[in-house]
C-alpha positions as a Python dict, from the first residue, in 0.01 Angstrom:
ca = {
    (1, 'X'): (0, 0, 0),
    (2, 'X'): (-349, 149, -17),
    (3, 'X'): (-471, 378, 289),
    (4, 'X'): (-581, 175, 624),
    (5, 'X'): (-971, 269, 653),
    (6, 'X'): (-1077, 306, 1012),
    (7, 'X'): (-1117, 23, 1193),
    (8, 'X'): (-1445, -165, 1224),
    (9, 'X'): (-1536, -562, 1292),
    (10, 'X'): (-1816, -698, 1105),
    (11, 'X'): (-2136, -559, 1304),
    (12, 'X'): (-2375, -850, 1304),
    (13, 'X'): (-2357, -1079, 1674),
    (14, 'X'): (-2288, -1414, 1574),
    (15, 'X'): (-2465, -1724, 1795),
    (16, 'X'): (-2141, -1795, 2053),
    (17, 'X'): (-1916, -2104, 1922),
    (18, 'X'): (-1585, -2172, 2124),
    (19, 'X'): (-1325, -2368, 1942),
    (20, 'X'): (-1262, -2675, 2191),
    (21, 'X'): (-961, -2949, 2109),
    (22, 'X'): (-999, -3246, 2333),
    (23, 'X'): (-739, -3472, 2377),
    (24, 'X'): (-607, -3423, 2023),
    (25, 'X'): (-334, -3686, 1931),
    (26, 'X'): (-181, -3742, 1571),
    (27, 'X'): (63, -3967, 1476),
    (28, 'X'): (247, -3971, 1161),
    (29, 'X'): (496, -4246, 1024),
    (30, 'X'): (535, -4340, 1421),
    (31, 'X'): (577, -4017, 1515),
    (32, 'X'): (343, -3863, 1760),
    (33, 'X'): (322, -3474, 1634),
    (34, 'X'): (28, -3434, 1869),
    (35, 'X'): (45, -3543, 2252),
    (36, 'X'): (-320, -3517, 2372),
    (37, 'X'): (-369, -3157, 2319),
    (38, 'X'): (-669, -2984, 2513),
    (39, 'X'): (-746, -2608, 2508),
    (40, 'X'): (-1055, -2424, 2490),
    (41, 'X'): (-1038, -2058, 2255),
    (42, 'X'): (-1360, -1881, 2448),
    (43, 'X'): (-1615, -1646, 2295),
    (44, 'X'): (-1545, -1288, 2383),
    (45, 'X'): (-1136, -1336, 2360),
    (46, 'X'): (-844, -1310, 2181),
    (47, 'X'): (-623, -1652, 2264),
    (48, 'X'): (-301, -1654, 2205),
    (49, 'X'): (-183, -1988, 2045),
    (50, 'X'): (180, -2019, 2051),
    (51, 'X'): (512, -2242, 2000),
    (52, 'X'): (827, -2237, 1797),
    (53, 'X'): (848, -2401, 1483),
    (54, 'X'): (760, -2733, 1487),
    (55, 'X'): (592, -2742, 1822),
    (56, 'X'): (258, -2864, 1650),
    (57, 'X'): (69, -2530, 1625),
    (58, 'X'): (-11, -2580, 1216),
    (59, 'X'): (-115, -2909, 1280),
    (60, 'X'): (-376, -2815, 1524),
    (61, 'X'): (-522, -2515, 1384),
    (62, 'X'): (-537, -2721, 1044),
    (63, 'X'): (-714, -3006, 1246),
    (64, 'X'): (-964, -2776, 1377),
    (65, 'X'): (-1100, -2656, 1010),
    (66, 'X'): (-1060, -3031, 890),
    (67, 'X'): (-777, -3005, 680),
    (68, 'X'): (-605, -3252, 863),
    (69, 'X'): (-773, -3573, 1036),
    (70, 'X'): (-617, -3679, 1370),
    (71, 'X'): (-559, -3993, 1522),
    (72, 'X'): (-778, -3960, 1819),
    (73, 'X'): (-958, -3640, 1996),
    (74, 'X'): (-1150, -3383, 1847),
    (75, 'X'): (-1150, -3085, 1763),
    (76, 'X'): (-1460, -2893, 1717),
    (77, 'X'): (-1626, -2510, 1663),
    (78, 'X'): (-1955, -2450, 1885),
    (79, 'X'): (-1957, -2810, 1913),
    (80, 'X'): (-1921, -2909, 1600),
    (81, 'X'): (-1655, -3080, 1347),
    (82, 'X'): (-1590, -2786, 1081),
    (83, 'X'): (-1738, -3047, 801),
    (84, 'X'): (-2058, -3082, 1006),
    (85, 'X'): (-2157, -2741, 963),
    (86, 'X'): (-2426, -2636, 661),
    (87, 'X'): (-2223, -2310, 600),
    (88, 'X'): (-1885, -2314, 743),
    (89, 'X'): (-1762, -1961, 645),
    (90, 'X'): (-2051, -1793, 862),
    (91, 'X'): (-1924, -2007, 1163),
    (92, 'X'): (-1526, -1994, 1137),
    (93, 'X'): (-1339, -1802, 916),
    (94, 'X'): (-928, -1886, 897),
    (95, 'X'): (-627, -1705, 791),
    (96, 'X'): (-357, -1991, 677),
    (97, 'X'): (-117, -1862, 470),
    (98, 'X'): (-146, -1540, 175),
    (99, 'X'): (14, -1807, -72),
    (100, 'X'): (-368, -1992, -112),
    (101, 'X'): (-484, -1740, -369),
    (102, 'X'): (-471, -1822, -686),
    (103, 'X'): (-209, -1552, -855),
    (104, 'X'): (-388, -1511, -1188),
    (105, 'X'): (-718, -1409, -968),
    (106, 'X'): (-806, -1039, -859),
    (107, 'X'): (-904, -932, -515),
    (108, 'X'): (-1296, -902, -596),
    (109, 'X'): (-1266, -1205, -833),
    (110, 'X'): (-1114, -1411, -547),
    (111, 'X'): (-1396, -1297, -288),
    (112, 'X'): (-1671, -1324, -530),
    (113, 'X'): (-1568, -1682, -553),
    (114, 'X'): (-1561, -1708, -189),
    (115, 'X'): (-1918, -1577, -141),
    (116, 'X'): (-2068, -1774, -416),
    (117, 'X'): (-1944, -2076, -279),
    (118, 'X'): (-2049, -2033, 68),
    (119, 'X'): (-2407, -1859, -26),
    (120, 'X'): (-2333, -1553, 97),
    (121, 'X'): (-2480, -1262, -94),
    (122, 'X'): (-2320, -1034, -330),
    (123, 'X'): (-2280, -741, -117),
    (124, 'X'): (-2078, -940, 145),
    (125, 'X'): (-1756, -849, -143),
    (126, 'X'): (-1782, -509, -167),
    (127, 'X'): (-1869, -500, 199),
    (128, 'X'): (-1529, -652, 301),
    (129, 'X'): (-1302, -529, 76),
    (130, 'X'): (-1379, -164, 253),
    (131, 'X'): (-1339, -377, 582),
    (132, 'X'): (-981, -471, 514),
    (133, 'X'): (-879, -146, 334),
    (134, 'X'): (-832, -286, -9),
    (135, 'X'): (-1038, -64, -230),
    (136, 'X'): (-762, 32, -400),
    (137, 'X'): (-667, -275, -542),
    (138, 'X'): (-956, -470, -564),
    (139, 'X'): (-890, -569, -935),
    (140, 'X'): (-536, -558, -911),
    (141, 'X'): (-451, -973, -943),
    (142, 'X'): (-330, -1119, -641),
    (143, 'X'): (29, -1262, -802),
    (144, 'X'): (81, -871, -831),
    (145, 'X'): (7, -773, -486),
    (146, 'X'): (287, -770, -197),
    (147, 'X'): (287, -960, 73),
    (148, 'X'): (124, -796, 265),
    (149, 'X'): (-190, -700, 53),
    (150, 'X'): (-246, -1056, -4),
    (151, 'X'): (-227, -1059, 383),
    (152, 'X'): (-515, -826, 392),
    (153, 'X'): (-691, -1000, 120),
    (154, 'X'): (-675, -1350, 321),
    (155, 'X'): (-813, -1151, 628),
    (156, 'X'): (-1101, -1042, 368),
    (157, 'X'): (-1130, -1406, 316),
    (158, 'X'): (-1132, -1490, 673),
    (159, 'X'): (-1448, -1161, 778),
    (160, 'X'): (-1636, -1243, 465),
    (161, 'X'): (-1899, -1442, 632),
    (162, 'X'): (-1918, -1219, 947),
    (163, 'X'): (-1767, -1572, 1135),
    (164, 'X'): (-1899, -1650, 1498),
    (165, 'X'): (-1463, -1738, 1513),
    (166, 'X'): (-1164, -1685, 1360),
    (167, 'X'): (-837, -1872, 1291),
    (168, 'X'): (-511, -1637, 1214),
    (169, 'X'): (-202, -1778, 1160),
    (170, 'X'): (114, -1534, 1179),
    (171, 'X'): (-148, -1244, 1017),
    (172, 'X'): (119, -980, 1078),
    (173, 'X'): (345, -1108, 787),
    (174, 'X'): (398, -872, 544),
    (175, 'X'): (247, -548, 750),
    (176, 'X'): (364, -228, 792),
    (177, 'X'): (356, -60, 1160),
    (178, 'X'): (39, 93, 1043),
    (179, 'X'): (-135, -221, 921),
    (180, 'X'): (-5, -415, 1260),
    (181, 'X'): (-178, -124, 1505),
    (182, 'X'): (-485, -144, 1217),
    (183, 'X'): (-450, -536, 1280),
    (184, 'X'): (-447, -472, 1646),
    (185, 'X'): (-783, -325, 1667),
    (186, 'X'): (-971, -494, 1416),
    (187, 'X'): (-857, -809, 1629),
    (188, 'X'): (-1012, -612, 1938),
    (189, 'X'): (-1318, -567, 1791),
    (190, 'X'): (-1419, -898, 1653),
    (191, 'X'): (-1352, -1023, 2029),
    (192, 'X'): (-1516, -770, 2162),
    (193, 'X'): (-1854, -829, 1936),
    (194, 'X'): (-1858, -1149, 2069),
    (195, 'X'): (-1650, -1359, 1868),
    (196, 'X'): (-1368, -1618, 1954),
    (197, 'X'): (-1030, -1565, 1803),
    (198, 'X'): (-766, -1789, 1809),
    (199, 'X'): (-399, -1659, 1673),
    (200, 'X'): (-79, -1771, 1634),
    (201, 'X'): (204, -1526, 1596),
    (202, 'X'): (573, -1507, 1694),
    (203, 'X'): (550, -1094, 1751),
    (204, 'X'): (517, -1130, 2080),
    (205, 'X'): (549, -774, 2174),
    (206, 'X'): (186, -739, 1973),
    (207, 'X'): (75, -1063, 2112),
    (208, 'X'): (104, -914, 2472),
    (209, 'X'): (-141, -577, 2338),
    (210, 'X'): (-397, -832, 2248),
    (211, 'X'): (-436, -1174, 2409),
    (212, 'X'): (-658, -1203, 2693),
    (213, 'X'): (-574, -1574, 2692),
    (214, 'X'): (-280, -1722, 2624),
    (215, 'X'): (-170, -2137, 2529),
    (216, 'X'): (203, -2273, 2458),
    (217, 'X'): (262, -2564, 2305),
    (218, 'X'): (581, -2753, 2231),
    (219, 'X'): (698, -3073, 2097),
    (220, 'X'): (358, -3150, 2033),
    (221, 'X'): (218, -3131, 2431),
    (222, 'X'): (48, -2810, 2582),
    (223, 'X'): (282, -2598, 2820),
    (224, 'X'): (27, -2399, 2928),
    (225, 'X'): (-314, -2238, 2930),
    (226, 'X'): (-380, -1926, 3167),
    (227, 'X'): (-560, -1592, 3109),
    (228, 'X'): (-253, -1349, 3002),
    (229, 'X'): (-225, -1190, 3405),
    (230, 'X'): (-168, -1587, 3528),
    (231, 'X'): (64, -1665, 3249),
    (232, 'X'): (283, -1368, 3315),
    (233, 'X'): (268, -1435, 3669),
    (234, 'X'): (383, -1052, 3761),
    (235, 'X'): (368, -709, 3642),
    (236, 'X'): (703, -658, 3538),
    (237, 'X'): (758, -978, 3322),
    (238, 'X'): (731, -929, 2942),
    (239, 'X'): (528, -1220, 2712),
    (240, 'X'): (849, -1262, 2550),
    (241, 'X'): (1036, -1372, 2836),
    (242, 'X'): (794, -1567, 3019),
    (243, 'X'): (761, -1756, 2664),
    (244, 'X'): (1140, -1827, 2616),
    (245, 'X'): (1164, -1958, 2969),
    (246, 'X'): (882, -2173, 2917),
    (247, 'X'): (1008, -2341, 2566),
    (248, 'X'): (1372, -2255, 2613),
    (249, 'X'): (1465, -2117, 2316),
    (250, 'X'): (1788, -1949, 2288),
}
């Protein structure tokens, strides 16, 4: 694994866009995998979106960027549906799985792609690939790479447009300790510059480090939706615990 650089979130301040989901409701086959869903990820803050497998967490983040069309409700970034926008990649970025790289592409080749397609200059590439730490293999093709490389090269993805909000699903897969604390502040940072994140993760330990906000959903309905103090509900109750009383997972 190449060296970690030190830590720095893209330094342009983006124009504020929440990420708002408003009564969201899909139904599949009969089944309803979404229940009226309503949260609000806020500019400025890291939000914790999380559930146990199957609790409709996939769903909604893939609804927000438009992958998937729901039944009723919207979901929208800075008021908008993600197709609405004239350049989507310098309003949301998203980090949905390491597998959506094509293996036969390299690092720079991928990116280059990326920023052509979205109008983003040239210099956005090499700009990001020192953001992420992936000098080292930037021509290294990504069905080489481990997991988590490709892990940092989907976060490239994700930063390449200097996003007003991001989308990370389960981003510590594949990271060493290192990489996680590295993670940990880069995530810091982009809130703290004024952008929204919204991420998903089951490491709840490093969940609890970052989230100012935190939502649960299960079985397709939100369980909750407090600031990380409220959720907890007292200083000696771990994330963790408060979570697996909440969705009762053994």
């Amino acid at each position: 694994m190449p060296s970690l650089p030190s830590p720095s979130a893209p330094v342009s301040v983006p124009t504020p866009a929440a990420i708002e989901v408003a009564d969201a409701t899909k139904v599949i086959d009969g089944v309803t995998v979404l229940d009226r869903v309503s949260f609000t990820a806020r500019p400025g803050r890291v939000t914790a979106f999380l559930g146990p497998n199957g609790a409709g967490k996939s769903t909604t983040l893939r609804a927000i960027l438009g992958i998937d069309h729901l039944t009723s409700g919207t979901a929208t970034i800075g008021g908008r549906r993600f197709h609405e926008h004239h350049r989507p990649a310098a309003v949301i970025g998203a980090l949905l799985t390491p597998d959506a790289i094509h293996p036969r592409r390299t690092a720079r080749g991928h990116l280059s792609v990326v920023a052509a397609s979205n109008g983003l200059p040239r210099a956005s590439v090499a700009k990001t690939i020192e953001l992420v730490g992936i000098t080292e293999i930037a021509d290294l093709e990504a069905g080489q790479m481990s997991l988590g490389m490709r892990q940092r090269l989907s976060l490239a993805t994700a930063l390449i447009g200097e996003p007003a909000a991001v989308i990370l699903d389960e981003p510590h897969n594949g990271l060493d300790a290192a990489a996680i604390r590295w993670l940990r502040v880069v995530l810091r940072q982009l809130a703290d510059s004024g952008r929204t994140v919204l991420l998903s993760s089951h490491l709840m330990p490093e969940i609890e480090l970052v989230a100012d906000d935190v939502v649960v959903i299960d079985r397709g309905s939100i369980q909750a939706d407090a600031t990380l103090p409220e959720f907890l509900s007292g200083p000696d109750v771990s994330l963790e615990d408060r979570y697996l009383d909440l969705v009762g997972e053994a």
